[in-house]
N, C-alpha and C positions, 0 to 999 in steps of 0.2 A: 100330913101326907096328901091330902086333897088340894093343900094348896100348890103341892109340889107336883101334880098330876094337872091341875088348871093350867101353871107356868110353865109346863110341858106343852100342853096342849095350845096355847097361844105363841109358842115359841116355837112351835112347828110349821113349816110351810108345805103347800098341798103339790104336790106332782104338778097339777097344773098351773103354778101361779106362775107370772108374768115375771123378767129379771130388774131388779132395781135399774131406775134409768144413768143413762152411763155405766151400766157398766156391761159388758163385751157379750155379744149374743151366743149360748152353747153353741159349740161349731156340731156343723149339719153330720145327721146318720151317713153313711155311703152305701148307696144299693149297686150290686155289680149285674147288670143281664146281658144277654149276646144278641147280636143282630138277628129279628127277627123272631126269637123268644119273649116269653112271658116268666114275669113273677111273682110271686101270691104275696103280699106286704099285707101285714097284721099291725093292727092299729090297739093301741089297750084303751081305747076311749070312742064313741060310737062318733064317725064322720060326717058332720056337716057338708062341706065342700073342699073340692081340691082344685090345683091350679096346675100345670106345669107350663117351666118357661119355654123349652123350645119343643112344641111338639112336632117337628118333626125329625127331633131323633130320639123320641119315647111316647106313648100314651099312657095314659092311666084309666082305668073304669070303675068304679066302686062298684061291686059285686056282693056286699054282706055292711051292714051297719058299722060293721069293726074290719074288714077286708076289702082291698083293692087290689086291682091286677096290673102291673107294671110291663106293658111293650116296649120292647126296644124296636126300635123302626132300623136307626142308622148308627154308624160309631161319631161317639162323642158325648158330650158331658150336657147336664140338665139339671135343674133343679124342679123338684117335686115341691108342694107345702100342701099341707091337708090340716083341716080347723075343727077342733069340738066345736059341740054345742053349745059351747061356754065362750066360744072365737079366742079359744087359746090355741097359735097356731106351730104344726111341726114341719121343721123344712127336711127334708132330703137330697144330698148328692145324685141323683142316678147317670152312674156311668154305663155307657152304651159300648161295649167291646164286639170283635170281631170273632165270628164263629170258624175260629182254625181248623176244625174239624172237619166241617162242611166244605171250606177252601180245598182243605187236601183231598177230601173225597173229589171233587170236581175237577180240578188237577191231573191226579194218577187216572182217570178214566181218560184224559185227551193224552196223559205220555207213560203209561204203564208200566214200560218196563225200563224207565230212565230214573237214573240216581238224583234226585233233588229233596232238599227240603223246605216249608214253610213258616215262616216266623210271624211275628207282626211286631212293631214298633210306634206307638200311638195309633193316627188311621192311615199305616203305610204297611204294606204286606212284601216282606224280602225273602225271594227266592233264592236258594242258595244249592250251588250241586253242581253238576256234571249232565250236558246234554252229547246225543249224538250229533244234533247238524242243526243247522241256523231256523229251521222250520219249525222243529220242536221247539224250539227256546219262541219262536215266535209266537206259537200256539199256547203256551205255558203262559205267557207275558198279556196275550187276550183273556186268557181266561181267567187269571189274575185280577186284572181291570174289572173285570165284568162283575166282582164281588166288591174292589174299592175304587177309588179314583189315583192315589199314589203307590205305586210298584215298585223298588229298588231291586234291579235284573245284578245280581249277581254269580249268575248262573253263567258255566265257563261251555266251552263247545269243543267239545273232544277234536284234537286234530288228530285226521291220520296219517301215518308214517308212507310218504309217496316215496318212490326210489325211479329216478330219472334214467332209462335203461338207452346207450345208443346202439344198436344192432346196425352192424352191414355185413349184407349179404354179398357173398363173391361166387363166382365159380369156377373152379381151376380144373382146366385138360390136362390130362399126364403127359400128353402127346406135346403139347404147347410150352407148357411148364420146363420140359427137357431139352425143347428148342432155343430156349432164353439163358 
């Protein structure tokens, strides 16, 4: 029984061990944050150092031995890796999304009382709906930008129903009228 508990124990491998060479690296965690937010990432092994590839559309801070705090700066994708003390190292997806919320909020204050809605589609944000007149759609379409750089204006412009009237005016004498 002990020797069945040794062959146990030698047959086991440690959370941190390294993967045999050749063969395929565990594919990365994926962390999701929004532009301009933060994320608390819990680490189950105390942090050496961390690296990320673009930081300008995430930071990182280490904040606690076992904790780090993930910025999202801008939308778009990065990759995190953070190393025990042992330089066994763990990589991270972190994808950088678009805060819709915030978009709409900023939106409906420039067109209040106009039907539209807000999507987003990778880092493109598509407006969709019903405006009154070519000024609001214009105003919707800046303020739009002002959060990403690609807009897709799907936003239609209410036309109004004009009725082309010809009036002529005459004026008739009784007196003249009976003469003809």
């Amino acid at each position: 029984m002990v020797c069945l508990l040794c062959l146990g124990l030698l047959g086991g491998v440690s959370a941190h061990a390294q993967p045999e060479p050749g063969a395929a690296p565990p594919p990365a965690k994926q962390l999701h944050v929004l532009a301009n937010q933060s994320v608390l990432l819990a680490s189950p092994f105390d942090i050496k150092r961390v690296s990320i590839a673009r930081p300008e559309t995430a930071d990182v801070m280490v904040v606690s031995p076992r904790e780090m705090m993930v910025i999202g700066k801008t939308f778009g994708t990065t990759t995190l890796v953070y190393w025990s003390r042992e330089e066994v190292a763990t990589s991270v997806e972190v994808i950088v999304g678009i805060n819709l919320d915030l978009v709409r909020e900023d939106l409906r204050k420039i067109a209040p009382d106009q039907t539209f809605e807000v999507t987003a589609a990778g880092d493109t944000l598509i407006l969709t709906g019903t405006v009154g007149d070519n000024v609001v759609q214009t105003r919707l379409l800046e303020g739009a930008r002002a959060h990403v750089k690609n807009v897709v204006n799907l936003l239609r412009v209410r036309k109004l129903e004009q009725v082309l009237l010809q009036v002529r005016v005459s004026e008739v004498d009784r007196s003249m009228a009976k003469e003809l």
